[in-house]
C-alpha positions in Angstrom: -31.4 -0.8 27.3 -27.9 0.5 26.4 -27.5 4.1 27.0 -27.1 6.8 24.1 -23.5 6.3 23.5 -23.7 2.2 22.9 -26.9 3.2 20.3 -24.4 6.1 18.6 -21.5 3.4 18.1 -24.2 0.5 16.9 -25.3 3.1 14.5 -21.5 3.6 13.4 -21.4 -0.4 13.0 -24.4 -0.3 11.4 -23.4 2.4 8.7 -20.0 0.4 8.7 -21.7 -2.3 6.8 -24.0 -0.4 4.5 -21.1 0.6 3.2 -19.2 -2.3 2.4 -16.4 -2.9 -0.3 -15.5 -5.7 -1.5 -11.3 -5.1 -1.9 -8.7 -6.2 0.7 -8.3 -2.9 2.2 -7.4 0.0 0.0 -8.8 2.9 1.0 -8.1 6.1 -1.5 -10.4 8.8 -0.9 -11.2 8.5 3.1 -10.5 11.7 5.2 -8.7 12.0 8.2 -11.9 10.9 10.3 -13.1 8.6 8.1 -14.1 5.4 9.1 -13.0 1.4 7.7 -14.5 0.3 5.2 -15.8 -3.5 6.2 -15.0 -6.0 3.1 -17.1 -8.3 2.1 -17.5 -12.0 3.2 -14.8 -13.3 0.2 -11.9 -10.7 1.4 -10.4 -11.9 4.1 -11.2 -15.1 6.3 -9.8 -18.3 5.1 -11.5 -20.5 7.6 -12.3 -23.8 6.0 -15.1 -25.5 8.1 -17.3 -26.5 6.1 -20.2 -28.5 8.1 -17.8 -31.5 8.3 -17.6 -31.6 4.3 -15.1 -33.0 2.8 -11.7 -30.9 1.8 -10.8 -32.1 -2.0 -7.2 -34.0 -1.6 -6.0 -35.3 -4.8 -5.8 -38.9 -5.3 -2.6 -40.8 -4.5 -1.5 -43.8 -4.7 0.3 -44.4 -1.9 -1.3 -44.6 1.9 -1.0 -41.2 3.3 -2.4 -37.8 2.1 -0.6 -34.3 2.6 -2.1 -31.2 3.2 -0.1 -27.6 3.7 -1.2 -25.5 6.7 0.0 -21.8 7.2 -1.7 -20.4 10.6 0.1 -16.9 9.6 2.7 -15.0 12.7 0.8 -12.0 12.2 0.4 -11.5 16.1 -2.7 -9.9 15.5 -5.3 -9.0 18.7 -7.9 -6.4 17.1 -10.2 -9.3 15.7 -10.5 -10.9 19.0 -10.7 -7.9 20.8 -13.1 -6.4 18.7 -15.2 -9.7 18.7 -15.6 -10.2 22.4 -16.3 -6.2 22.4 -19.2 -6.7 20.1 -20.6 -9.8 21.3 -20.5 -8.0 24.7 -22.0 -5.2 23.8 -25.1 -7.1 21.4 -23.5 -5.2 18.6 -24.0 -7.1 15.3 -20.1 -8.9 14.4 -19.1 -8.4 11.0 -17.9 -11.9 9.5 -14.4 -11.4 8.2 -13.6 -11.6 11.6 -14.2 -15.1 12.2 -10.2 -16.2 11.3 -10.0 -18.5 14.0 -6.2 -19.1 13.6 -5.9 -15.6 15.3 -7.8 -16.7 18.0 -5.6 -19.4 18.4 -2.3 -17.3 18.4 -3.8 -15.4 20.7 -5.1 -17.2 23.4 -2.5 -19.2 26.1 -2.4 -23.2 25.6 -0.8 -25.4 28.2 2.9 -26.4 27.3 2.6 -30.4 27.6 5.4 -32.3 27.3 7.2 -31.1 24.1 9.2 -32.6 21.5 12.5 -30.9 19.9 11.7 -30.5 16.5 14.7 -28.1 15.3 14.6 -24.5 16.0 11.1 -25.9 17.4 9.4 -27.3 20.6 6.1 -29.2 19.4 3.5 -30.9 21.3 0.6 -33.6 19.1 -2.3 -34.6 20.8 -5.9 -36.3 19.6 -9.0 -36.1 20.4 -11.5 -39.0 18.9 -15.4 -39.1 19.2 -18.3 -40.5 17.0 -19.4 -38.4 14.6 -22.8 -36.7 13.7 -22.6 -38.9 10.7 -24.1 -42.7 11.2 -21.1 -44.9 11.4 -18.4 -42.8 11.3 -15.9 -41.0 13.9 -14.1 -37.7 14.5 -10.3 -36.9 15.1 -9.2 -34.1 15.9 -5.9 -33.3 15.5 -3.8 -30.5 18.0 -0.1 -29.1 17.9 1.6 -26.9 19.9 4.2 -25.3 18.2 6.9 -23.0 19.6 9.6 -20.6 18.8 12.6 -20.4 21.0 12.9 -18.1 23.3 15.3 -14.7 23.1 16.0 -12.2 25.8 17.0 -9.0 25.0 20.7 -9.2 26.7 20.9 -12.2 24.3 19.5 -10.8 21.0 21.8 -9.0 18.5 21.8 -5.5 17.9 19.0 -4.5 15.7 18.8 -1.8 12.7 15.2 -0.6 13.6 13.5 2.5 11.6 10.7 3.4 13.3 7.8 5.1 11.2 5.3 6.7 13.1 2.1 8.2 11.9 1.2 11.7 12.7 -1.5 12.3 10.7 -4.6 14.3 12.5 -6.5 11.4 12.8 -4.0 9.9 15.2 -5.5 12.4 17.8 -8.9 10.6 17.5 -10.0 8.5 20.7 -8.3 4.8 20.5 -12.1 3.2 21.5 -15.6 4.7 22.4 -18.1 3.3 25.1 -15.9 0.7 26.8 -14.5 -0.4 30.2 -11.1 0.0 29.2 -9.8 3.4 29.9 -9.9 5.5 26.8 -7.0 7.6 25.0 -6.3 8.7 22.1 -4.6 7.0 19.3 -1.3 9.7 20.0 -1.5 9.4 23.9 -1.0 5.3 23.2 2.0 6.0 20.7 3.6 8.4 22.3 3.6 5.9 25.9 4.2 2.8 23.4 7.7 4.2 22.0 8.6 6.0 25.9 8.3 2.0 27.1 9.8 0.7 23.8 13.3 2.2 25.3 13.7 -0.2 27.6 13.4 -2.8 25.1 16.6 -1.2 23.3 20.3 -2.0 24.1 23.5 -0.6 24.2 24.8 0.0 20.3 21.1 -0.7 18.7 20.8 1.6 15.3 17.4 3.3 15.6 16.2 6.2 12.7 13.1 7.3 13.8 10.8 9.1 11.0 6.9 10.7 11.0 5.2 11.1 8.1 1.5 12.4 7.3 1.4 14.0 4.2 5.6 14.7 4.0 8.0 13.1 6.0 10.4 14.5 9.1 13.5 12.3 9.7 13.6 13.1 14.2 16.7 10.5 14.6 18.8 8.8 11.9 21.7 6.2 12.8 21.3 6.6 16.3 23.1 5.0 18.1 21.2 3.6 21.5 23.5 4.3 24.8 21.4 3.4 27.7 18.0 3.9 29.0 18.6 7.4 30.7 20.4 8.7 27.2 17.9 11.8 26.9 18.3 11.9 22.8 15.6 9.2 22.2 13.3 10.8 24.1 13.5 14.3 23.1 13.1 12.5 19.5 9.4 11.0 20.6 8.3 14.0 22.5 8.7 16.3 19.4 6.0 13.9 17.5 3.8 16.9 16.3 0.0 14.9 14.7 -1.4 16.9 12.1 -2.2 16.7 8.6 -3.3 13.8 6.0 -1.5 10.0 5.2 1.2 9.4 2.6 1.5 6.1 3.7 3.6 5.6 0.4 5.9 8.4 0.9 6.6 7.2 4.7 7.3 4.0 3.7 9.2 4.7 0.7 11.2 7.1 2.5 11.8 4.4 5.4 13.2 2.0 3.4 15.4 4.3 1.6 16.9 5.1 5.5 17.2 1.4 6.4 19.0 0.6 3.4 21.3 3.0 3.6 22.5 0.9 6.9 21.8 -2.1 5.7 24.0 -4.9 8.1 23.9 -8.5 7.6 25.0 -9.1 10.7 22.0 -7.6 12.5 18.1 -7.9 12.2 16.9 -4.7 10.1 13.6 -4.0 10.3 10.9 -1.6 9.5 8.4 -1.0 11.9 5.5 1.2 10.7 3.0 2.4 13.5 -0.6 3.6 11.9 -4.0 4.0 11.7 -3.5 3.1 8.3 -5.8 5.3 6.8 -3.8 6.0 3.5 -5.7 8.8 1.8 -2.9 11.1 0.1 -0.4 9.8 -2.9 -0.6 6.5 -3.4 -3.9 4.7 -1.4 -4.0 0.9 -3.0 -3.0 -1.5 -0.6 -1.0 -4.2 -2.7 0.7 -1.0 -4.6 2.2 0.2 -1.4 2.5 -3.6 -0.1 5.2 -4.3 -2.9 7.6 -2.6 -1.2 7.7 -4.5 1.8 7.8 -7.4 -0.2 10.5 -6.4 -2.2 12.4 -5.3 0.9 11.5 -8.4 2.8 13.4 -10.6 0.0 16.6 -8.1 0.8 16.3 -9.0 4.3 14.4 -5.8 5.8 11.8 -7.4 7.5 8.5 -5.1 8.0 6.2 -5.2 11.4 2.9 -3.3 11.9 1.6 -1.7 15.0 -2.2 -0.7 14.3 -3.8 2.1 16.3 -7.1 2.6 17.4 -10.1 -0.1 17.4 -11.2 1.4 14.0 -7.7 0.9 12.5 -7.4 0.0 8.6 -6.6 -4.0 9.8 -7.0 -5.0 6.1 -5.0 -2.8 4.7 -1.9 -3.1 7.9 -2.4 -7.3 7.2 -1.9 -7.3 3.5 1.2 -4.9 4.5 2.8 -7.3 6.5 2.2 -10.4 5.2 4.0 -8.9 2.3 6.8 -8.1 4.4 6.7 -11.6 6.5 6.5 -9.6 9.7 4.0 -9.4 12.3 1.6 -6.8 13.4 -0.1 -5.6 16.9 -3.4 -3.9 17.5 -2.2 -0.8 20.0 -5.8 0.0 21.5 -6.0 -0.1 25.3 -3.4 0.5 27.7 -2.2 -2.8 28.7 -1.6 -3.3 25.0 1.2 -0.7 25.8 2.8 -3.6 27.5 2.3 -5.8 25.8 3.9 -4.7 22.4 6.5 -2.7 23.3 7.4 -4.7 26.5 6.6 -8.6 26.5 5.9 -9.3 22.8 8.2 -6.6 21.5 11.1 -9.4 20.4 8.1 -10.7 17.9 8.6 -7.6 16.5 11.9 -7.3 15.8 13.4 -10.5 15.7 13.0 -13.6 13.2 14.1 -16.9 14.3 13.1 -18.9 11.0 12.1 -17.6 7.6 10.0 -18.7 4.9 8.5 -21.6 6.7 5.5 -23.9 5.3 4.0 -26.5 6.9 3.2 -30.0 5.6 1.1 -32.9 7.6 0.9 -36.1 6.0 -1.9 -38.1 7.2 -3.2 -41.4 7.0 -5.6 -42.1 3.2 -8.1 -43.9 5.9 -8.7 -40.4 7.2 -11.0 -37.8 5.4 -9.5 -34.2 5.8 -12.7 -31.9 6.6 -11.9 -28.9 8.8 -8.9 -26.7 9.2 -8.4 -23.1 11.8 -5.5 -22.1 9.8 -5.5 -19.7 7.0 -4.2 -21.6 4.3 -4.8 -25.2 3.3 -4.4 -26.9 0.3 -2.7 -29.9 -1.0 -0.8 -27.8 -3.2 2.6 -26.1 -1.9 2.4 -23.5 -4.1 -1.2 -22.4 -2.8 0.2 -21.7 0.7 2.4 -18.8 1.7 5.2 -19.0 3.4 5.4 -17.4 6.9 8.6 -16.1 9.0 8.5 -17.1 12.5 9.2 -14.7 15.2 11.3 -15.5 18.9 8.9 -15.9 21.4 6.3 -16.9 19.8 4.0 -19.4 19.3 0.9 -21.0 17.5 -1.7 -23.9 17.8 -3.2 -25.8 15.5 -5.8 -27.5 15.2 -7.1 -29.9 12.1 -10.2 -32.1 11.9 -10.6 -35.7 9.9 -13.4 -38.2 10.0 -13.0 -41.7 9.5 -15.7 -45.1 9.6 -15.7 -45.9 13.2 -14.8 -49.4 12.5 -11.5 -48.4 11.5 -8.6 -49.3 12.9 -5.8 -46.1 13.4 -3.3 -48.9 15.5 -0.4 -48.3 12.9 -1.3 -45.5 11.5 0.7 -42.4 12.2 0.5 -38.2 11.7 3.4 -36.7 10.6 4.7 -33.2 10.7 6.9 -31.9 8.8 8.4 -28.4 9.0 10.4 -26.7 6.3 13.0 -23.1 6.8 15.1 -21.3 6.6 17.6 -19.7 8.3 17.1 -15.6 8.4 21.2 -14.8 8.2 22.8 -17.7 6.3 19.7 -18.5 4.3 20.4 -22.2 4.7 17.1 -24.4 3.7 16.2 -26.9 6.7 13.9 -29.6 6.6 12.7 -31.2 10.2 9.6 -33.7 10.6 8.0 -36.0 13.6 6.3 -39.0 12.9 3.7 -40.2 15.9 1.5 -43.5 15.9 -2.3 -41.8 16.2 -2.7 -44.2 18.8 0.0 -43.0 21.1 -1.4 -39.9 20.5 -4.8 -40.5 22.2 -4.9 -38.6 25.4 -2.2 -35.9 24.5 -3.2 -32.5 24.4 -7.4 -33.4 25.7 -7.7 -30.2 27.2 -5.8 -27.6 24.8 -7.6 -29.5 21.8 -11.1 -29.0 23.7 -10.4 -25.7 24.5 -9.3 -24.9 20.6 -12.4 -26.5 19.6 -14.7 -24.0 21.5 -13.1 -21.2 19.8 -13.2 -22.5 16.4 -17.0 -22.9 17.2 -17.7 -19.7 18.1 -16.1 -18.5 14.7 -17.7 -21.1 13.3 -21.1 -19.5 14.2 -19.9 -15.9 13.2 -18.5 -17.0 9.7 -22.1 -18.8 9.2 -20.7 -22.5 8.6 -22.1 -23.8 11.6 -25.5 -23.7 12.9 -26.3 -23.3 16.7 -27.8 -26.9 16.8 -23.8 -28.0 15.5 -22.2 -26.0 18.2 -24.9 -27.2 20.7 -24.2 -31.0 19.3 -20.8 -30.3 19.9 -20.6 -29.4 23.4 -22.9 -31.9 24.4 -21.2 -35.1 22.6 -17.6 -33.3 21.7 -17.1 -31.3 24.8 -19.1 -33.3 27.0 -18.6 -32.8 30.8 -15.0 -30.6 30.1 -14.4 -27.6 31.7 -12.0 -24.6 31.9 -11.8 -20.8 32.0 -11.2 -20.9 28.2 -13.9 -22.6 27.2 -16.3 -21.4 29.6 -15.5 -17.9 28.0 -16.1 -18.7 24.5 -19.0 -21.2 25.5 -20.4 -18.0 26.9 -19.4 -15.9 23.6 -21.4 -18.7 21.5 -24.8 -18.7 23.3 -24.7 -15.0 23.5 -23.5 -14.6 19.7 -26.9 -16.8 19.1 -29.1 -14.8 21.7 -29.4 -18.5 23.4 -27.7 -17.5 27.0 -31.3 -18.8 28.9 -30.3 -22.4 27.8 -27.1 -22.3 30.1 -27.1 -23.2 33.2 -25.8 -21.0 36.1 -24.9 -18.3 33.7 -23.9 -15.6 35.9 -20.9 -18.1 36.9 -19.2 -17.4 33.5 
């Protein structure tokens, strides 16, 4: 039996969901303690898995079918954290966080044998299997897909504007009853932004500003020096967390600073770091989320850095996507590292912008799954994402066919559209692969995507444990790895069905 504290925080859960709402994230009215509001099923996830039912595709008359994927560069960790945490923990998971495309950008896939596409490195693999279905078969499609690499003595000076919340629920612990070792929300900022100086460089232009309910401007148009330049610091250890959340006025206020030193010839971004618990001013979520917008299209990019395991996710995503930047969840300590040391460039720095997706596919093949997003056969139902340095995404796209068909000639083609962040030049790139030349290619990251996208499968409700069971046993088959062994594991103990592996304890 869990002791008292895992019973108080499934309680918590538990009154999290009682109290449901059913908007993306505003949240006017919540206190300084308060805790998120969970939406309901419709707000959020995108996944399209339907048990293998068929995606509408309008008719055409030619031989291949498009479809538009967006897999979203939000960077995002808290859903998968929070997922493993609760599955863990036999502490009920709340649906919207079965987006499997995060769990894709998350995880580490091999890097095969890649292909220059452009700004791009890209990898196609597929997997084929019968189907379920009498007399038909399964493909599964993966790509790898891969930003170029920037360090930071190659990067350009940036125009950063750092907004930091110090509202007094930033002094609240960042998690409760866990392994990891617990601070709170300020102890994590206030190591995050020490370790972000080592990401700066020489002649870097940083404003850094707190708001809670007023705003305090601690550096403007500094210029960075070096590491052991004392100003920066003195600037971070004067963070004083009190109060309630403007997050409008910080924002506004923000924006106002970075256009004032607006360069074209450097990346200016806004990077807001929050709970995101808005409750002074103005609290709705797409109010607040036209500025970035506005501000993205002038070429001040936004990025999000959400504190705490009960940060406002909704309300930080619907942010950022407006601003085509991407966002962290700071809640442990090695997350400290991670964002404001390894990943910090996918922060700051944009190597394409704008970018959609398009995969053209053989009319043989039936489209019936996607992990990304946004689908649709329609461009203008898919957003356009900008796509960070060091980054990366997978994805991975399922079609059925009869099994007596014959793929020989037929091809996949992907097709990648930009463009570029400082000249704003429009780019169109594309690779064209026979499907049979692609048999073989990527086996083990496609297997290993697939056993995540079940286990979200089973969260979201669109699969049954008898599919996932199928699945492993026909799909999977005899395949093993790390990977999948952990989200096999997360699956039967989602479905309270551990006794039916064997050798547990191994996982």
């Amino acid at each position: 039996m869990k002791n008292l504290q895992l019973f108080l925080f499934s309680l918590i859960i538990f009154i999290y969901l009682i109290g449901c709402g059913s908007s993306g994230g505003g949240s006017g009215g919540l206190s300084n303690n308060s805790l998120p509001t969970f939406p309901t099923d419709n707000a959020s996830s995108n996944i399209d898995d339907r048990n293998d039912a068929e995606i509408d595709v309008p008719t055409s008359s030619t031989d291949t079918n498009q479809v538009y994927l967006s897999y979203d560069d939000s960077a995002s960790t808290a859903g998968v954290k929070l997922t493993k945490y609760y599955i863990e923990n036999d502490i009920d998971v709340p649906s919207f966080l079965a987006r499997p495309w995060e769990f894709l950008n998350f995880e580490s896939f091999n890097k095969n044998e890649t292909a220059g596409l452009g700004l791009f490195d890209v990898s196609l693999g597929v997997l084929e299997n019968d189907s379920k279905e009498s007399g038909k078969k399964l493909i599964d499609l993966g790509v790898y897909l891969a930003a170029p690499i920037l360090t930071k003595e190659d990067r350009p000076n940036i125009n950063l504007t750092i907004l930091v919340d110090v509202s007094g629920s930033m002094r609240s612990l960042s998690m409760v009853n866990t392994s990891f070792e617990v601070k709170t929300k300020k102890e994590l900022v206030l190591s995050g932004l020490a370790q972000m100086k080592n990401e700066l460089k020489e002649g870097d232009l940083i404003t850094l500003i707190s708001f809670n309910t007023s705003t305090s401007i601690l550096l403007e148009s500094y210029v960075f020096a070096d590491e052991t330049s004392s100003q920066y610091t003195d600037a971070v250890n004067s963070l004083n967390f009190n109060g309630g959340t403007d997050l409008n006025q910080g924002i506004t206020k923000a924006y106002e600073l970075a256009t004032n030193v607006y360069d074209d010839q450097r990346e200016n971004r806004v990077l807001l770091i929050t709970d995101a618990y808005a409750n002074t001013g103005v609290t709705n979520a797409t109010t607040i989320s036209n500025q970035t917008n506005i501000n993205n299209e002038k070429g001040i990019f936004f990025s999000g850095v959400g504190v705490g395991y009960d940060f406002n996710e909704l309300f930080l995503d619907e942010l950022t996507e407006a601003g085509k930047g991407s966002y962290f969840s700071l809640i442990t300590t090695d997350d400290v590292g991670q964002i404001f040391g390894n990943r910090f460039m996918s922060l700051i720095k944009v190597a394409a912008k704008d970018v959609k997706v398009k995969l053209e596919y053989p009319s043989e093949l039936t489209h019936i799954s996607s992990a990304s997003e946004e689908s649709s056969a329609n461009e203008d139902e898919v957003r356009s994402i900008n796509f960070t340095y060091n980054s990366k995404q997978y994805f991975l796209e399922r079609f059925k066919t009869d099994a007596s068909t014959d793929l020989t000639d037929k091809k996949f083609t992907f097709v990648i559209s930009y463009s570029d962040p400082v000249s704003l030049e429009a780019k169109e790139v594309s690779i064209s692969v026979n499907i049979s030349d692609l048999k073989g290619k990527e086996d083990s990251n496609i297997k290993d995507a697939l056993s995540i996208v079940f286990l979200n499968s089973l969260i979201k409700g669109t699969k049954t444990f008898d599919d996932i069971l199928w699945e492993y046993e026909n799909t999977l088959k005899d395949y093993t790895s790390a990977l999948l062994d952990e989200y096999k594991l997360l699956s039967y103990k989602f479905a309270g069905k551990e006794s039916l592996l064997e050798d547990a304890d191994k996982f």
